[in-house]
N, C-alpha and C positions, 0 to 999 in steps of 0.2 A: 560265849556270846554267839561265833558264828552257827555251834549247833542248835544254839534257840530259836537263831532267825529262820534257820531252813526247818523243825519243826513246828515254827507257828505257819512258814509258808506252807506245808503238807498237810496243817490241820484245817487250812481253808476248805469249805465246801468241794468237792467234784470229785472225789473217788480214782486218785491217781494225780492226781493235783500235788505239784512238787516234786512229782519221779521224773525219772531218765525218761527221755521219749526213746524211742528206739527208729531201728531201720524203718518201721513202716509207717511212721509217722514222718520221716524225712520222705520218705518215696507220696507220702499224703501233700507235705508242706509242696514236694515240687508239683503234686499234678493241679492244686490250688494253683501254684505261682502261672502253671500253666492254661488250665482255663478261665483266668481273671485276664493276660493276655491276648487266648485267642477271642475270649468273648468283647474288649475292647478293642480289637482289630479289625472285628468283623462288622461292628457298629460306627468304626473311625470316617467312613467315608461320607455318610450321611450329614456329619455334623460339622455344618461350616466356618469357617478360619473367621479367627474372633481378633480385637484390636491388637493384638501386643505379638500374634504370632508373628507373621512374617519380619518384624524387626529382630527377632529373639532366632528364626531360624535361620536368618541372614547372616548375625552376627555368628552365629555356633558352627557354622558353614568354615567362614573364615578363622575363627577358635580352632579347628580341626585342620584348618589347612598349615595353620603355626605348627601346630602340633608334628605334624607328619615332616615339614620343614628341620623343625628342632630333631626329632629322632632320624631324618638321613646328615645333618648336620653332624651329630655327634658318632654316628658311622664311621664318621669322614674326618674325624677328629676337629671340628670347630662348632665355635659359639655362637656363629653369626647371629641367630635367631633370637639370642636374649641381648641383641644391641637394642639399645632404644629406640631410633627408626624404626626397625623391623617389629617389635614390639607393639609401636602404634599403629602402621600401617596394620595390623590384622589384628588389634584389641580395641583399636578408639573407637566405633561403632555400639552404641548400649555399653559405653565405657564404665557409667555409673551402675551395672548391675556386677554380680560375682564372678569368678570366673572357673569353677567347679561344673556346672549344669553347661556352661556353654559346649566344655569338652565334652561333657557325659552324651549330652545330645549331639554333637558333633560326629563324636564314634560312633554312634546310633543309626547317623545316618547314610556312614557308609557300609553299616548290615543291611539298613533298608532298603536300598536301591532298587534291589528287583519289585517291591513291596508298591510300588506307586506312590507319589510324591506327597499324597496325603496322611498317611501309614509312616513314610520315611519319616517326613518331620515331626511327627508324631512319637515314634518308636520310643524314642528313646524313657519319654513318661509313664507310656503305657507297661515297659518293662519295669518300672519306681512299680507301680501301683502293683506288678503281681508278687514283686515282694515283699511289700506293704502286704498283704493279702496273707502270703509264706509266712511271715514276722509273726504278723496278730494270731493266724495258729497255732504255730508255737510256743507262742508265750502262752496265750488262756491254754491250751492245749497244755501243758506242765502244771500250771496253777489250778485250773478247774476240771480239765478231763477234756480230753478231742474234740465232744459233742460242742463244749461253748465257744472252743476256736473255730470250729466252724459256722457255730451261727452270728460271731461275731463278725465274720467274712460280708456271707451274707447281710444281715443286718447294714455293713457298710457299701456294699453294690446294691442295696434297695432304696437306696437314700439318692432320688434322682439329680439335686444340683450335684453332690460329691461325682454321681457318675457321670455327669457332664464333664466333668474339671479334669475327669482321670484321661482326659481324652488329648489333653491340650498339651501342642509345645508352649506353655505358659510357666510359672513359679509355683504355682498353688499348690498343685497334686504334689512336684515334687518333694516342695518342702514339707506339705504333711507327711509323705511319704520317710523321710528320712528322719523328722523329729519324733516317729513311734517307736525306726530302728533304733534309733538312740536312746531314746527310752526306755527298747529292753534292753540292750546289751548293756547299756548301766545300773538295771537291776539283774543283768547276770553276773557281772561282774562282782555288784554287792555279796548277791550268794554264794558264788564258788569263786572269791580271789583268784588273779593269773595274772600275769602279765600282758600275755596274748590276747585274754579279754579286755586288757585296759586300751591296748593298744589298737584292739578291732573298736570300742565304744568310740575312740576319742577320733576313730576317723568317721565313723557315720556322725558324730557331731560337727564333726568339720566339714563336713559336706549338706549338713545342712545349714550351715554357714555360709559354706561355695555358691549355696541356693538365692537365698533372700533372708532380708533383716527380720522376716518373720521368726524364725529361730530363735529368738531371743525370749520369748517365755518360755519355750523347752528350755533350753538353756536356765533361766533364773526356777524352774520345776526341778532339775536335778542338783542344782546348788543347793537350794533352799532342801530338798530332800536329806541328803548328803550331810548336809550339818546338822540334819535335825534328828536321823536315825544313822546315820551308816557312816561317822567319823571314822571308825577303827579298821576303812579301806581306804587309809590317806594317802600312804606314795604312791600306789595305782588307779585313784581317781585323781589327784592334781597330775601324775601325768597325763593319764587320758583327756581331759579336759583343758590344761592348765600349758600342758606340749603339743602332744600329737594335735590336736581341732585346729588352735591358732598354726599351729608347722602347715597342716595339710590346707588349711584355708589359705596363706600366703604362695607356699608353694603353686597349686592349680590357680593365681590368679597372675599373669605374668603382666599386667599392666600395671602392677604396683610394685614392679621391680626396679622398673625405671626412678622414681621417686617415690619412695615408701614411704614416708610420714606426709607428703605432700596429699598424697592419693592414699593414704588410709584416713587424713585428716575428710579430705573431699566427700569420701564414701562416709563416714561418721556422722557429716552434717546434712547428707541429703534426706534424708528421709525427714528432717528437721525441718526443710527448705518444701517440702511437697505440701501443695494447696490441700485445707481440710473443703473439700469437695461436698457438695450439700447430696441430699436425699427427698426424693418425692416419697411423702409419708401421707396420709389420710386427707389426700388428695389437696395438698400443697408443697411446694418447696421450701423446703427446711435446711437453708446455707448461713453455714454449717451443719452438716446432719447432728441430729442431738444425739444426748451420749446411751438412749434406749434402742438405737438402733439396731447394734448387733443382736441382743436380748430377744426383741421382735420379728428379726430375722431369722432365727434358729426355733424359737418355736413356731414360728407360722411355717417354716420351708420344710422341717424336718417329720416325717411319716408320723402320725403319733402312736402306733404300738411300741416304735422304738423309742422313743420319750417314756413312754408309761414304764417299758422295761427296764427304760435305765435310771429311774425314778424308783422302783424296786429294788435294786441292785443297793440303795440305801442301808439297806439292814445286813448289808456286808460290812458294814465301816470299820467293824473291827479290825477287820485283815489287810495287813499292809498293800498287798499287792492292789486294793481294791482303792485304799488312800492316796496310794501313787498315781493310780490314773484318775482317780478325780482332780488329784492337784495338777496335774498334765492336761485335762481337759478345758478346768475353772481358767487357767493362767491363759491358755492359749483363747478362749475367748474371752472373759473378762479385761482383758488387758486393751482390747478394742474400746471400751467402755470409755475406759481415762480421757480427760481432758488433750485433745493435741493430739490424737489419735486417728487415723483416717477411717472413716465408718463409712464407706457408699460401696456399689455392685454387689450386693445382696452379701450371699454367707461367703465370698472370696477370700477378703482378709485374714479371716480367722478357722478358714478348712484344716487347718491341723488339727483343728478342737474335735471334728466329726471322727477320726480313727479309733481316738481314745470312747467317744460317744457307743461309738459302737461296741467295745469290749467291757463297758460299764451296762448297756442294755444287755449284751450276753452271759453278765454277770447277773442282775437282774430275771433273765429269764430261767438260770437255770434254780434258780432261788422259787422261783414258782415252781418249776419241777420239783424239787423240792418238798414243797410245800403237801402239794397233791399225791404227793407219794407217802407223804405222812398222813394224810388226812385218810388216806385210805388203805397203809397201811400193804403197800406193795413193792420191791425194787423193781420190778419191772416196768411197771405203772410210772415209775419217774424215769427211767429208761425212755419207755417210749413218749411220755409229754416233753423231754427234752427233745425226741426224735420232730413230735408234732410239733414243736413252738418254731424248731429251724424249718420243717415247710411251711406253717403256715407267714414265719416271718419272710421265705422267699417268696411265696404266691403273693401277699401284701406290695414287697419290691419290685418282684421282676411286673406287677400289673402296672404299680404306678410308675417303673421306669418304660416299661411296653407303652403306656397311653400316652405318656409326655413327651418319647422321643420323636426326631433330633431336637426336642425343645422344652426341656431338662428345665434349664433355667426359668420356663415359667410357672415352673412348678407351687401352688401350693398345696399344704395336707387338709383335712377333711374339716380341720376344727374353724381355720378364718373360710370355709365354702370353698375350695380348692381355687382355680383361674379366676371366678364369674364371684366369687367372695370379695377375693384380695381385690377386682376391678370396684368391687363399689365400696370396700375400705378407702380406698386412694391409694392403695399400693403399685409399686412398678410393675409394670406389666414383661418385661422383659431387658436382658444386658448384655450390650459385648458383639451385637452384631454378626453372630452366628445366621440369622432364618436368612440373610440377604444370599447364601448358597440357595435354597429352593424357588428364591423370585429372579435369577438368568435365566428360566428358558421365558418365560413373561418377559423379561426384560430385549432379550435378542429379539423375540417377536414384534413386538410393540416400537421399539425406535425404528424410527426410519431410517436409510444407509446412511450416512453419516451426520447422524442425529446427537440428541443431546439430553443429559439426563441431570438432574438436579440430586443432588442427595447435604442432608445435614445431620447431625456436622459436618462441619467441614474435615474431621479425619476420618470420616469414613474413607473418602477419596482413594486415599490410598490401601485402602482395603480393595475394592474394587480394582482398582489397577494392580495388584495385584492375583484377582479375577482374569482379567485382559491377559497378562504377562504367561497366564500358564492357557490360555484360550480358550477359560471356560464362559466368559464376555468376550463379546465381540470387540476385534481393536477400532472401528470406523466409528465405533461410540465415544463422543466426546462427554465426558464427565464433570461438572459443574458445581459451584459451593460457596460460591462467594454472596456477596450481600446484593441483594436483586435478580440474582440469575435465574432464580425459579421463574419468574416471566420470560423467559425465553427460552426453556426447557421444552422439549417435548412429553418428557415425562419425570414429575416430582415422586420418589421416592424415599420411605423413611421408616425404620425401626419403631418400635411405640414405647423406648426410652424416656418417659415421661421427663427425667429431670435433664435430659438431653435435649429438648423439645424447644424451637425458639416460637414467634409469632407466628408462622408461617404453615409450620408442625399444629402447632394448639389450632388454629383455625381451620386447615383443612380435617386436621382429626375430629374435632366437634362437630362443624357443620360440610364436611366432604360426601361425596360418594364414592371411593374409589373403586377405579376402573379393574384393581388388581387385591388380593389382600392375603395374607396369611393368619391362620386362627390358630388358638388351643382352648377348647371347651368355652368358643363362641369369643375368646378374648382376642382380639385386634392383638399379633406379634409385630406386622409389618403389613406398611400401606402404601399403595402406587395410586397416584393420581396423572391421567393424560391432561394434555393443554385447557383441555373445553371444559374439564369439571376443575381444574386450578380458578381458572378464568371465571368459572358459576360462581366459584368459595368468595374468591379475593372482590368480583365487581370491578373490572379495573372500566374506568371511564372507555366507551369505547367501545366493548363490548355489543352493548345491547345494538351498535348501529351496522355492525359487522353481520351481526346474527340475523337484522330485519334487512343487510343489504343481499347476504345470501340466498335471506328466504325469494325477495325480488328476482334474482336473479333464476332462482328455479322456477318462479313461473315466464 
């Protein structure tokens, strides 16, 4: 049996497909791992700190400082650091998220130090994503031939929200990141039984566990696989899965040491307990977002020669390897679909599903090489259109990720009219509070010394002070949010989050002029209004007798 699977996986398309990779394709997989790194290092500082980071580097901070605690502790022959006090004092913080990613970033950030505090807090995802990068090579790289691991790379750094996300101390990259590892090393493990491999699978699953409750369609994709082809690797897939994930996930989370049924019951039901959060869709609020959201999301956001290619890749169906990642892609976004699902901030939720997207278009493209190589009857000729399909899919990428950046997220593809499309669908114009990095030096100019500035929501707030804290805002800026305060702002600013948007937002956006603004192909990302054009929008009583007492008083 096992030598049938491994020659139906050789007989898949790609000319070396299922052999040894050798030396030089490891020495390929690391210079991949390493220009997906440097090329998201070198773009990291443009793109500004989005809601959830500074909570998420705060807490990994302190994750790291247990850690370093726990290892001279044990030096020194004691436990202190798994007493319960000590525990919570440097876990209770984003207690409800895992505690695997806190460490990973934690260590991260003390290689990044020299790297500047935006690179630092960063690092540590940015290294997820060059191996995510290394991973997808090597797997198509074995299955289909180097050409499709590399354009499956590609393909995935052309795909502008994904390479927004890969940037972030946030959840998203990582855990796509790790539910792909997991993914092959449990299809390496299928092919060449070990132990060693059961044991490498079941920890990159447990660390995408460590990550976020998003793990849980890869997870139900390798079960559901597992039972339905690859029973007859049963003691080294229930360990890997069934020991080492659940060991390695308890073990990296030491706030559930302290009371473990208590706090695995807690963490079980929050995700239960999270408000399903509405969506601005064809230019209404839809709260709850409806269950077409993801669906809409992915084809309007996503490039479309990579949809076309990976809509090609269909006529692979035959070959497992090509099965597996469709069911790894369908699960990880379909699963968004269901009822009781959270569906809002564009493709976030469901960014695991884009990895897999991408080695299904690479499978796909090289299916047209292929094709054209039989049409006419050349191996070179499909040599070089596989050669041509990875430029032309990176010239496609790096343009649409070149015109959009730092602002990724407003990305749409060519088929809903890109920016100035999706604006007159009613789509969201942008998420997450990133463009509010390019509107500080507007912002430090514009307030006067210890002036005042409006922003809504109200969590921005601490986004911005956060801004202050490291002095890229001025600290003499007092910062505003509450209900009414925009009149006594010197300057109302706001993202153009549509489903974020309270009265205040919708009126200045419709009928404002603002005095400050930021665009992407003409679309409103973020809008600054001074006192006197709040004052023009809103009409407050009073007004007009200021303005005719001024004028008086200039003559």
């Amino acid at each position: 049996v096992e030598r049938a699977a491994r020659m139906e996986s050789e007989s898949a398309p790609g000319g070396g497909g299922g052999g040894r990779l050798g030396k030089a394709d490891a020495l390929v997989a690391g210079a991949v791992f390493l220009a997906v790194v440097l090329v998201l290092a070198a773009t990291c500082n443009s793109i500004g700190i989005t809601y959830d980071e500074p909570n998420y580097v705060s807490a990994s901070a302190k994750a790291w400082r247990w850690a370093e605690l726990a290892a001279a502790g044990l030096a020194q022959g004691n436990t202190v650091a798994a007493r319960a006090e000590v525990i919570n004092r440097y876990w209770r913080q984003n207690h409800e998220r895992p505690g695997f990613i806190k460490l990973w970033w934690g260590a991260w950030m003390r290689v990044g130090t020299p790297l500047g505090s935006m690179v630092q807090g960063r690092l540590g995802t940015l290294v997820l994503v060059g191996l995510l990068g290394a991973a997808m090579y090597l797997w198509l790289g074995r299955e289909h031939g180097r050409g499709v691991g590399l354009l499956a790379v590609i393909g995935l750094l052309g795909m502008p929200r994904f390479f927004f996300h890969s940037h972030l101390a946030a959840l998203d990259a990582p855990v796509a990141a790790f539910c792909l590892l997991a993914a092959w090393l449990f299809w390496r493990l299928w092919r060449e039984p070990s132990w060693g491999k059961a044991v490498g699978a079941g920890l990159a699953l447990g660390c995408a566990a460590g990550t976020k409750g998003n793990v849980l369609p890869g997870a139900l994709a390798i079960g559901v696989w597992w039972l339905a082809c690859e029973r007859r690797v049963l003691g080294r897939t229930v360990l890997a899965g069934l020991v080492v994930a659940p060991v390695w996930f308890f073990v990296t989370w030491p706030w559930l040491w302290a009371a473990p049924v208590a706090r695995l019951a807690e963490y079980a039901t929050f995700h239960g307990k999270f408000p399903l959060l509405g969506a601005y869709l064809f230019g209404v609020m839809r709260d709850p977002a409806p269950w077409y959201t993801p669906v809409l999301m992915l084809v309007a956001t996503t490039p479309l020669l990579t949809l076309a290619l990976a809509a090609l890749s269909i006529g692979n169906g035959r070959y497992r390897v090509w099965q597996f990642l469709a069911l790894n892609f369908v699960l990880h976004w379909l699963y968004f679909v269901l009822p009781g699902q959270p569906k809002f901030n564009g493709v976030r939720l469901f960014l695991p599903a884009f990895p897999f997207l991408a080695c299904l278009a690479a499978i796909g493209g090289h299916s047209l090489s292929r094709w054209v190589g039989r049409m006419v009857k050349g191996g070179m000729l499909e040599r070089w259109g596989l050669a041509s399909l990875c430029v032309a899919l990176g010239i496609v990428g790096l343009r649409s990720v070149a015109l959009s950046h730092p602002y990724e997220l407003a990305f749409y593809n060519s088929g809903v009219g890109g920016a100035q499309g999706a604006q007159r669908l009613g789509l969201e114009s942008i998420y997450w509070g990133s463009p509010y990095l390019q509107a500080l030096p507007y912002l430090n100019k514009a307030i006067p010394p210890g002036g005042t500035m409006f922003v809504t929501p109200v969590g921005v707030m601490s986004l911005l002070e956060t801004y202050q804290k490291g002095g890229a805002l001025r600290g003499d800026i007092r910062i505003l949010g509450g209900r009414g305060e925009h009149l006594k702002a010197d300057v109302v600013v706001f993202q153009c989050q549509q489903s974020e948007f309270v009265d205040v937002s919708w009126a200045l956006y419709r009928k404002g002029r603002p005095t400050f603004q930021i665009a992407y192909e003409g679309v409103p990302l973020l809008l600054a209004y001074d006192r006197a054009a709040v004052e023009q929008v809103l009409n407050r009583p009073g007004t007009e007798r200021r303005r005719q007492a001024g004028a008086a008083g200039g003559e």
